[in-house]
C-alpha positions as CSV (number, residue, x, y, z in Angstrom):
1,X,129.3,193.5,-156.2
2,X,131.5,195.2,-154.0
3,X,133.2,197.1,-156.2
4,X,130.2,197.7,-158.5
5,X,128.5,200.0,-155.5
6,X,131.6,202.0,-155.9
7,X,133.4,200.2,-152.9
8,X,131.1,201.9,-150.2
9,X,131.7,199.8,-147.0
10,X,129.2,199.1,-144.3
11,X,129.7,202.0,-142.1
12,X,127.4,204.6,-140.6
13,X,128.8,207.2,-142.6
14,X,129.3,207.4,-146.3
15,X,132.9,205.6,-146.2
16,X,135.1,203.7,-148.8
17,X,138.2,201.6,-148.1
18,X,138.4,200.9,-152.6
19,X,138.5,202.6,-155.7
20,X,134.8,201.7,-156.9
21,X,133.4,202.2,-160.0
22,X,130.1,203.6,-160.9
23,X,128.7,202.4,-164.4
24,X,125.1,203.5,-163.8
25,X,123.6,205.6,-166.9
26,X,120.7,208.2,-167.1
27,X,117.7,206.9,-168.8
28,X,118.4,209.3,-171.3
29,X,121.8,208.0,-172.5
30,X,120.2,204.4,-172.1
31,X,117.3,205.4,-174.6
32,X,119.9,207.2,-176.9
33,X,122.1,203.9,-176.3
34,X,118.9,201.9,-177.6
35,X,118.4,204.3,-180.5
36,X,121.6,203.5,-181.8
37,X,122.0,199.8,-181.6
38,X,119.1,199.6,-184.3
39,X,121.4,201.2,-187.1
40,X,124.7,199.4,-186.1
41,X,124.7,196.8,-188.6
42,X,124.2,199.8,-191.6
43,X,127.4,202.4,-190.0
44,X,129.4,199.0,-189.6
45,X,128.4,198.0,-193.3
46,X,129.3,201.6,-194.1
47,X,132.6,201.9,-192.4
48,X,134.2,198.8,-193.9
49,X,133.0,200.0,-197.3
50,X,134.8,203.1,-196.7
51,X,138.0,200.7,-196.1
């Protein structure tokens, strides 16, 4: 969890004693993210056809 709030520690000013990460997405990129996962299963198909 620590890390995951991009290592922010508990101080009155915005200060960080880690490299944190940030994986938070838009809702657009979640909805685009959504979009895709319903034609997976045909570009997989389609790929290992192709090799």
């Amino acid at each position: 969890m620590f890390l995951s709030t991009q290592a922010r520690d508990n101080a009155l000013h915005y200060q960080h004693s880690h490299i944190g990460y940030n994986y938070r997405m838009s809702n657009i990129v979640a909805g685009i993210g959504r979009g895709q996962m319903e034609v997976l299963n045909d570009r997989v198909e389609a790929r290992r056809k192709m090799h």
